[in-house]
Backbone bond lengths (Angstrom), bond angles and torsions (degrees), N, CA, C in turn:
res aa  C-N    CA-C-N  psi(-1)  N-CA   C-N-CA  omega(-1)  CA-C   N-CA-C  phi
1 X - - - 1.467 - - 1.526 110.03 -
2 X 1.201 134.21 122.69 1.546 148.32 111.31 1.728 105.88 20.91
3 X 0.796 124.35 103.45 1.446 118.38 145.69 1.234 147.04 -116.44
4 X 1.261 123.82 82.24 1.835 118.93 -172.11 1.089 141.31 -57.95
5 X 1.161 112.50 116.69 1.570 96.45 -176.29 1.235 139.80 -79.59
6 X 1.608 124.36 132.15 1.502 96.96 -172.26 1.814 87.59 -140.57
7 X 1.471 69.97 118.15 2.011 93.92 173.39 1.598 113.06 -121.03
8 X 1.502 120.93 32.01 1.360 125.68 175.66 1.424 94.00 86.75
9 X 1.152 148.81 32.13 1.707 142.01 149.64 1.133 105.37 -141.88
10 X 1.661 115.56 147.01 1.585 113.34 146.11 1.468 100.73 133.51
11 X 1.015 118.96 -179.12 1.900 125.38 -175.19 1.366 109.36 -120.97
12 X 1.619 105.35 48.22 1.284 131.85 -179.21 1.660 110.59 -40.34
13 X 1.296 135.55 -51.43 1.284 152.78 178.17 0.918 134.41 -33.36
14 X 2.117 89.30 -66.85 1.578 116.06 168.22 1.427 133.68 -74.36
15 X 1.885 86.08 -9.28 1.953 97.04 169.09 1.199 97.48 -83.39
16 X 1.414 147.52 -23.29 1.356 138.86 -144.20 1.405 91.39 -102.42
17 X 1.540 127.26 -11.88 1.578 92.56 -145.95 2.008 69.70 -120.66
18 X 1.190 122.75 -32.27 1.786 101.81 156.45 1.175 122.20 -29.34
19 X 1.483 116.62 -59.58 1.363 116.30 174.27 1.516 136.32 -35.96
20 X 1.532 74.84 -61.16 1.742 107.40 177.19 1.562 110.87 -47.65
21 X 1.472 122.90 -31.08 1.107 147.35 178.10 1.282 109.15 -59.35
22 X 1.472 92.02 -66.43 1.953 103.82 -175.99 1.107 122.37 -60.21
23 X 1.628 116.44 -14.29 1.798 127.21 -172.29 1.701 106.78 69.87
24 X 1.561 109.83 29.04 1.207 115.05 -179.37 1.926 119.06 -93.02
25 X 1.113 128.55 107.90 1.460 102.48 -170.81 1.181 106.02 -75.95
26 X 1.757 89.87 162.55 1.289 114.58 -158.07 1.544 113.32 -155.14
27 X 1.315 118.23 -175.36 1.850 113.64 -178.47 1.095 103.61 -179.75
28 X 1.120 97.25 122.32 1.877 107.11 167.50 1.564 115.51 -80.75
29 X 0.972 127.41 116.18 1.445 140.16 -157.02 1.838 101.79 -125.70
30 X 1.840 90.00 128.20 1.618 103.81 173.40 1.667 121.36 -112.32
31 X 1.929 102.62 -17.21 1.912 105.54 -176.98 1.075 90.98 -100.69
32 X 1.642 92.97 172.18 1.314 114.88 152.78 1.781 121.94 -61.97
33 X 1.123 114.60 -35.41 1.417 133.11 170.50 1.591 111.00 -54.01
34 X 1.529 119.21 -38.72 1.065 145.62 -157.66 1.290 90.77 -72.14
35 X 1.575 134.76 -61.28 1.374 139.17 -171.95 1.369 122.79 -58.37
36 X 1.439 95.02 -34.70 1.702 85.24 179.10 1.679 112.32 -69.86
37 X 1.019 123.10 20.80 1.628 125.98 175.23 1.601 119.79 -98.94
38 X 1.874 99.57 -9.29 1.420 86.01 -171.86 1.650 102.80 -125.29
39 X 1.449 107.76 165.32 1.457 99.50 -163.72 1.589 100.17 -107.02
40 X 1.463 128.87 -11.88 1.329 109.70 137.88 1.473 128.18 -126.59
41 X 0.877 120.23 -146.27 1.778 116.40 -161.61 1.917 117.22 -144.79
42 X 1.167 114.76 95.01 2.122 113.34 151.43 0.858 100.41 -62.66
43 X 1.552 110.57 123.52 1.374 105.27 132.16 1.785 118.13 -98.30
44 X 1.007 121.22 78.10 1.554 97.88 -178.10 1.736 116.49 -75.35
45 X 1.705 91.97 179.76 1.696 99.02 -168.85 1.608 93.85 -163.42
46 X 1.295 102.19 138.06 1.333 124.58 157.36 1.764 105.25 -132.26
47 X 1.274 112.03 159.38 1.501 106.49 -177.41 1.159 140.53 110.45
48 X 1.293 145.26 -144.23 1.424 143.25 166.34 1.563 110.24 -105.89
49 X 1.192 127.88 172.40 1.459 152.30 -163.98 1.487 109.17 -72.42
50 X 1.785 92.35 -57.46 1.377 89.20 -160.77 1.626 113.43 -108.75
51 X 1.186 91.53 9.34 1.938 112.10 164.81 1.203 111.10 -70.97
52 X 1.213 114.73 -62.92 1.131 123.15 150.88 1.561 136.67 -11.40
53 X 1.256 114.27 -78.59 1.018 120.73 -165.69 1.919 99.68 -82.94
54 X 1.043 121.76 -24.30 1.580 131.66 157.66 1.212 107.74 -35.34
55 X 1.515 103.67 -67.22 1.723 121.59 -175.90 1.785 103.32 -35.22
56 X 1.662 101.73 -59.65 1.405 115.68 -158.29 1.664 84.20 -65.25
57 X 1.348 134.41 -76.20 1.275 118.90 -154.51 1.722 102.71 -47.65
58 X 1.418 129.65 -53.27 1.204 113.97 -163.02 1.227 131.17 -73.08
59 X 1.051 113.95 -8.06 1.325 121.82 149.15 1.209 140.61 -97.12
60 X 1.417 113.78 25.89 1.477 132.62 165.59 1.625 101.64 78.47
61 X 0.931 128.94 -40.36 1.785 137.27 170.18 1.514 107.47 -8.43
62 X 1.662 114.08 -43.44 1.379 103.95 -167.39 1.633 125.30 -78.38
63 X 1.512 94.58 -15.97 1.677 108.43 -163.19 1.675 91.22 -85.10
64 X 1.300 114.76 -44.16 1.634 125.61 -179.49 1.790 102.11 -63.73
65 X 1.483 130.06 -55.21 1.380 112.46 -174.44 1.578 118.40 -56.19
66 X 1.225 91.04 -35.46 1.764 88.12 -164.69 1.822 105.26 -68.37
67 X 1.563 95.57 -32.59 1.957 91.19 176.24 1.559 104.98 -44.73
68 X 1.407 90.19 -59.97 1.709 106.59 -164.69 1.717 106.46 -39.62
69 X 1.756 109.04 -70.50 1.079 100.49 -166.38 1.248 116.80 -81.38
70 X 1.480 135.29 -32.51 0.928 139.52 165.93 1.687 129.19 -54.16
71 X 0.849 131.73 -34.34 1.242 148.23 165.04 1.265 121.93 -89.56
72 X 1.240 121.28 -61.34 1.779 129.63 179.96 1.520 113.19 -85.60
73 X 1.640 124.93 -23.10 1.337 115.01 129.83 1.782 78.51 112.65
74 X 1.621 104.36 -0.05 1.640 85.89 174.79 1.598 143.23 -70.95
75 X 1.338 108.62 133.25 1.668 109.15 -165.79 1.799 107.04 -33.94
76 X 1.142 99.75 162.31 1.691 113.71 159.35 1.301 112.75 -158.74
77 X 1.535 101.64 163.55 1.328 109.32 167.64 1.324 104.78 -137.70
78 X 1.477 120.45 142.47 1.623 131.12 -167.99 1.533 102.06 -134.65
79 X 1.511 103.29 121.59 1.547 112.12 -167.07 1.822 120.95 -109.52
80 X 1.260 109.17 100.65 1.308 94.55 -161.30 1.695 121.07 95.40
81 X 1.631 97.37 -135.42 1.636 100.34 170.44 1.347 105.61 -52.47
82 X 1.600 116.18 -36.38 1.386 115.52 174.50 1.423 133.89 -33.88
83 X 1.230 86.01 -39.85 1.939 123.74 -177.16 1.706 105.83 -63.60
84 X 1.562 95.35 -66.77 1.504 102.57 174.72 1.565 144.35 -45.08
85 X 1.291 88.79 -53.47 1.488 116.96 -175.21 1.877 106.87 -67.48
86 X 1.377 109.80 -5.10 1.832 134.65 164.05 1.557 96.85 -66.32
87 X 1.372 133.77 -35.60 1.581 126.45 178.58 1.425 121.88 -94.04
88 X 0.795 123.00 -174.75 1.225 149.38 -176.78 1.323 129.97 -46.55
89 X 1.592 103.23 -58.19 1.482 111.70 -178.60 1.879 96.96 -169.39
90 X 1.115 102.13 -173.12 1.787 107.24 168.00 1.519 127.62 -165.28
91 X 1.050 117.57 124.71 1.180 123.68 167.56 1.647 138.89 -14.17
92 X 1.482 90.96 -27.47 1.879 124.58 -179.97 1.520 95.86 -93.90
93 X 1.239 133.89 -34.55 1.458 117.03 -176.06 1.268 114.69 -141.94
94 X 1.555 119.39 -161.05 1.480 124.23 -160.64 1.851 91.65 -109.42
95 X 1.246 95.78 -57.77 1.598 86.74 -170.63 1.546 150.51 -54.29
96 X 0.720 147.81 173.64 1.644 139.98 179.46 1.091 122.61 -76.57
97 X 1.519 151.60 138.84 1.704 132.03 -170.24 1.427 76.69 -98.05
98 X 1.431 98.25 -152.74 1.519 141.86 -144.55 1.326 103.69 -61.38
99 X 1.889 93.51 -65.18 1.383 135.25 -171.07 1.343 119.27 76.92
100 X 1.153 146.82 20.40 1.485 155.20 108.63 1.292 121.17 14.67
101 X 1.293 128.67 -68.80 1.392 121.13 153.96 1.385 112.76 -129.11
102 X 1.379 106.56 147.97 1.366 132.15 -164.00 1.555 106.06 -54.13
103 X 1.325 136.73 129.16 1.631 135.55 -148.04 0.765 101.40 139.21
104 X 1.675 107.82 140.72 1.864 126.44 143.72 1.640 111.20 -137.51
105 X 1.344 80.22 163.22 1.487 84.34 -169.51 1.667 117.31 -111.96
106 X 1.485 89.66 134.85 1.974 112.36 -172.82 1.308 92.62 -92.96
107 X 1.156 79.22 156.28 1.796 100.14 177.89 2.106 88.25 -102.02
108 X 1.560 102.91 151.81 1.486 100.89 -179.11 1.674 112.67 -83.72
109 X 1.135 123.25 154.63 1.293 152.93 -174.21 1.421 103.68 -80.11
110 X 1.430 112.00 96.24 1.662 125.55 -174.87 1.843 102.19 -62.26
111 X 1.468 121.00 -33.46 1.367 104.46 -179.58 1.486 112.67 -67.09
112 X 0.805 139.70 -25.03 1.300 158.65 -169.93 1.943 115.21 -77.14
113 X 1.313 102.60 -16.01 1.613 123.16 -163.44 2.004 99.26 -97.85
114 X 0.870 122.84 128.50 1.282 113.10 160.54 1.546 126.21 -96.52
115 X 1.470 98.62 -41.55 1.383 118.28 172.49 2.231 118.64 -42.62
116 X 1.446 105.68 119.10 1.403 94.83 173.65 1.800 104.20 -88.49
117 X 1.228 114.05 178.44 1.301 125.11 -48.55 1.960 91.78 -45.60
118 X 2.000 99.77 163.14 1.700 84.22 -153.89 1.892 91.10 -94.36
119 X 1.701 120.81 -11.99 1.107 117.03 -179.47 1.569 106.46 -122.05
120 X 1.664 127.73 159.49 1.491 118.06 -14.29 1.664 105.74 -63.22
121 X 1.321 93.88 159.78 2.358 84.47 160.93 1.436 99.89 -83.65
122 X 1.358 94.59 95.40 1.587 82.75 163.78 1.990 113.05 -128.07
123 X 1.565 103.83 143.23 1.400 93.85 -179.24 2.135 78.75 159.82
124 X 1.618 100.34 176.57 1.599 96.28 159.66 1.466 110.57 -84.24
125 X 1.439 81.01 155.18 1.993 104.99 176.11 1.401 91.78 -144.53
126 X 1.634 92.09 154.67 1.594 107.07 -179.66 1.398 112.18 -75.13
127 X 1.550 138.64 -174.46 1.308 129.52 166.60 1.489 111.10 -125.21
128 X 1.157 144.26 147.81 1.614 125.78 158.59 1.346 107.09 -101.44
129 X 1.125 122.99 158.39 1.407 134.11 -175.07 1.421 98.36 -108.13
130 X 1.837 93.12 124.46 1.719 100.75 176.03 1.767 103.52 -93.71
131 X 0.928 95.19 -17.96 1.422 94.06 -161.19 1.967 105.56 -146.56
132 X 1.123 112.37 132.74 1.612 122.89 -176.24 1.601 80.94 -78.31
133 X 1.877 88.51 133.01 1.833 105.87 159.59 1.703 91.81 -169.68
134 X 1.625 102.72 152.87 0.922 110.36 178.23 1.707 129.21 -79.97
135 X 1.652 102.65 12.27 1.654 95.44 -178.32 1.936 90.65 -82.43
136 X 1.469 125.18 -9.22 1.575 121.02 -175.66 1.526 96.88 -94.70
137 X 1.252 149.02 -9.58 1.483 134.86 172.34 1.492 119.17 -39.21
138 X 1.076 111.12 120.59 1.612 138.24 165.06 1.346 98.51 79.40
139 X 1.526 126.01 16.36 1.329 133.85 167.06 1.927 117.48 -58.99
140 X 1.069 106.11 120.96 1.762 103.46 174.33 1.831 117.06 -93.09
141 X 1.777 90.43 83.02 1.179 92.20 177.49 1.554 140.13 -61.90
142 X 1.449 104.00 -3.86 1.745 95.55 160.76 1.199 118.20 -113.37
143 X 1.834 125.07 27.66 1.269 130.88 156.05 1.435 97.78 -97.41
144 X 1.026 152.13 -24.74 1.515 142.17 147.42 1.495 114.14 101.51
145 X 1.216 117.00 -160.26 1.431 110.67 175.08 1.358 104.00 -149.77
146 X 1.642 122.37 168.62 1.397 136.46 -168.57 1.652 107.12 -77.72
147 X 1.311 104.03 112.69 1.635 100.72 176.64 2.081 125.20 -125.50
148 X 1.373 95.25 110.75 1.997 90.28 -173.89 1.730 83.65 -99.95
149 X 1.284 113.61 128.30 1.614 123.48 139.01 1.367 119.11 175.76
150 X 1.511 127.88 155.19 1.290 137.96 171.95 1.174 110.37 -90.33
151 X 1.271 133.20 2.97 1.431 128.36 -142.87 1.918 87.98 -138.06
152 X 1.468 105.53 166.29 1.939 101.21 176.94 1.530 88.72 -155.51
153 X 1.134 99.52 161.05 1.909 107.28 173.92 1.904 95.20 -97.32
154 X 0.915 83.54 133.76 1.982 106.01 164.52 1.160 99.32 -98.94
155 X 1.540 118.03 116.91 1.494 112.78 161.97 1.540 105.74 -92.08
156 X 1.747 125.53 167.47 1.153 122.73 -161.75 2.048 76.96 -116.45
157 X 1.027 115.84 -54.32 1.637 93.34 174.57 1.601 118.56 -97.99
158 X 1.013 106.25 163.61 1.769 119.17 -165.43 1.309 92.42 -70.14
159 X 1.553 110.89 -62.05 1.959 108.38 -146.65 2.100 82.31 -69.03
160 X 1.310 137.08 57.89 1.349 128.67 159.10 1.677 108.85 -130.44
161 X 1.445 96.62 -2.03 1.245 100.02 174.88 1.948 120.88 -104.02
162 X 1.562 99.20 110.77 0.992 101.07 -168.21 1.819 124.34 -88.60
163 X 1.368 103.25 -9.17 1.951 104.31 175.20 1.814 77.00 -160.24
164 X 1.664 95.16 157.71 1.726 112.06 147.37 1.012 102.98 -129.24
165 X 1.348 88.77 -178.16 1.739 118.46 -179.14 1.138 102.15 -167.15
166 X 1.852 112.00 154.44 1.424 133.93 -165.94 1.400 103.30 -108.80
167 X 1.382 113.13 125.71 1.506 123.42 144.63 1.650 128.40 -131.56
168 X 1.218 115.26 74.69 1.438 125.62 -139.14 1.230 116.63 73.53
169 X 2.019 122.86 -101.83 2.050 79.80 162.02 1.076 106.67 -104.49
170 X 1.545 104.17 -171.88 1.357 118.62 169.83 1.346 120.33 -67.52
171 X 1.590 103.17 151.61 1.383 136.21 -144.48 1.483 106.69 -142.91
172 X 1.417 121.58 149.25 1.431 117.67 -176.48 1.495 99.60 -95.62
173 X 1.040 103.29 127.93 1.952 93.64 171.41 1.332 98.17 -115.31
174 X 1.164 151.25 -1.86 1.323 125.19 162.56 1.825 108.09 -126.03
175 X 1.571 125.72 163.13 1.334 114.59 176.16 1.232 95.43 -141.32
176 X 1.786 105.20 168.68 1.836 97.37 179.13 1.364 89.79 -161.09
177 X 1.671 118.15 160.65 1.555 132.56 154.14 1.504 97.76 -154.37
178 X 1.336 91.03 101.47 1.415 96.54 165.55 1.748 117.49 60.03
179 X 1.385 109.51 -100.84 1.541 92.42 -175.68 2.094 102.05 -109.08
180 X 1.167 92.45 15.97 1.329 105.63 173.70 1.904 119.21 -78.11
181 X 0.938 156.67 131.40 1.346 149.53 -169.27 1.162 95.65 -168.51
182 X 2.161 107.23 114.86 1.533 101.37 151.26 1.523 104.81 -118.86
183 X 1.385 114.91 155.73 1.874 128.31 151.82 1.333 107.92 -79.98
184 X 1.137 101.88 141.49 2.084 97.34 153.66 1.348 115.17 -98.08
185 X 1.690 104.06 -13.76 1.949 106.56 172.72 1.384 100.06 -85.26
186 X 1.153 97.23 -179.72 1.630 107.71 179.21 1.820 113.42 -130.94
187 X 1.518 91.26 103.96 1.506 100.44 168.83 1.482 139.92 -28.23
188 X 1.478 92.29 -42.88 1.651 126.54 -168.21 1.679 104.08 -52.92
189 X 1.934 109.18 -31.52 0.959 129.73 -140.58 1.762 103.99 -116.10
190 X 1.438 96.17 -9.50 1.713 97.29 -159.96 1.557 102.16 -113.84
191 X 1.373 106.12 71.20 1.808 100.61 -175.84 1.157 145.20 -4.08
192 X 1.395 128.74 -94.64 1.832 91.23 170.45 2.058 119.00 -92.02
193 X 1.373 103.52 -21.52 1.800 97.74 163.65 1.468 119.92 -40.17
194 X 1.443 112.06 -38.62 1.314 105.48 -167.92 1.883 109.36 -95.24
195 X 1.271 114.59 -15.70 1.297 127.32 175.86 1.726 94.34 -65.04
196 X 1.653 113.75 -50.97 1.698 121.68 -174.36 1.340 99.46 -46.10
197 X 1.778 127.51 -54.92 1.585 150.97 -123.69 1.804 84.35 -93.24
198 X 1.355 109.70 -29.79 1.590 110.10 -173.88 1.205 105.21 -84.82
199 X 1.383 127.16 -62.03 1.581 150.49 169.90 1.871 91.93 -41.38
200 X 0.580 144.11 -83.60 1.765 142.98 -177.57 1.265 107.14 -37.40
201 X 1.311 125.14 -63.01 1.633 124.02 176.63 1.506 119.06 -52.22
202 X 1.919 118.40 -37.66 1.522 109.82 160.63 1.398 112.18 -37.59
203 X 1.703 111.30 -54.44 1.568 106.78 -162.00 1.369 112.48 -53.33
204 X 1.014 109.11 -37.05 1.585 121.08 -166.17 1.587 116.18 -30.60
């Protein structure tokens, strides 16, 4: 089973009702109790860094994910802030993320931007694939996917970077360890690629 998370952020709905689509089960999930029911893991995110990760501590979510994935080794996927809040720390806030994989996150470099207005980048962008994995199968990587943010994950090692993409420079838009996987676009958002990007991660 699918489990979504919903800790007050994210496009909780529009992941549910893809699903709902696919005839895939699934669950929108608010405890810590709640998680141990599903056999993989959303994290989605819309928002700030350290709202975020507030959210997760105050609602106990954070002490329960890390058992889960960290220990019991269960898959996830982190969408966006989802994505972020997988590193270290960020540039946007005070607090500490996850720390899952090694990264923090910069905010992008407006000289570097051509595009007005030059922040957030938001709109589709294409992706390149650094690395073959099956959460990108039958994915059309130069129809791209839907991306809102000012913010990018820095990975600290390479083989964690799983696709980029350019907005002035290049940027990691996807990350991975093992059963770990974040986007910085949002699937929810990218018509049928991201319906595929959901449908691929069940298999997982």
């Amino acid at each position: 089973m699918i489990g979504i998370i919903d800790y007050g952020s994210g496009n909780i709905q529009a992941i549910a009702t893809i699903y709902k689509n696919l005839n895939i089960e699934h669950q929108v999930l608010n405890t810590p109790e709640d998680l141990k029911k599903a056999d993989k893991l959303i994290l989605p995110g819309v928002g700030a860094f350290d709202a975020t990760m507030q959210q997760l501590i105050n609602s106990g979510l954070k002490e329960e994910l890390n058992k889960l994935v960290l220990e019991e080794k269960v898959p996830v996927l982190g969408i966006c802030v989802g994505l972020q809040v997988m590193g270290f720390e960020s540039e946007e806030g005070e607090l500490q993320g996850l720390g899952w994989i090694p990264g923090k996150v910069k905010k992008f470099n407006k000289s570097r931007i051509e595009n007005k207005p030059k922040l957030p980048h938001m709109g589709w962008n294409v992706i390149k694939d650094v690395r073959s994995h099956p959460l990108f199968e039958g994915i059309d990587s130069d129809f791209g996917f839907y991306f809102v943010h000012s913010f990018y994950f820095e990975c600290e090692c390479e083989e964690n970077i799983l696709s980029t993409s350019k907005y002035g420079d290049e940027f990691t838009s996807s990350i991975f360890s093992g059963h770990i996987i974040g986007t910085q676009f949002h699937p929810e958002k990218s018509h049928g690629n991201g319906v595929q990007l959901f449908k691929n991660f069940a298999k997982l």
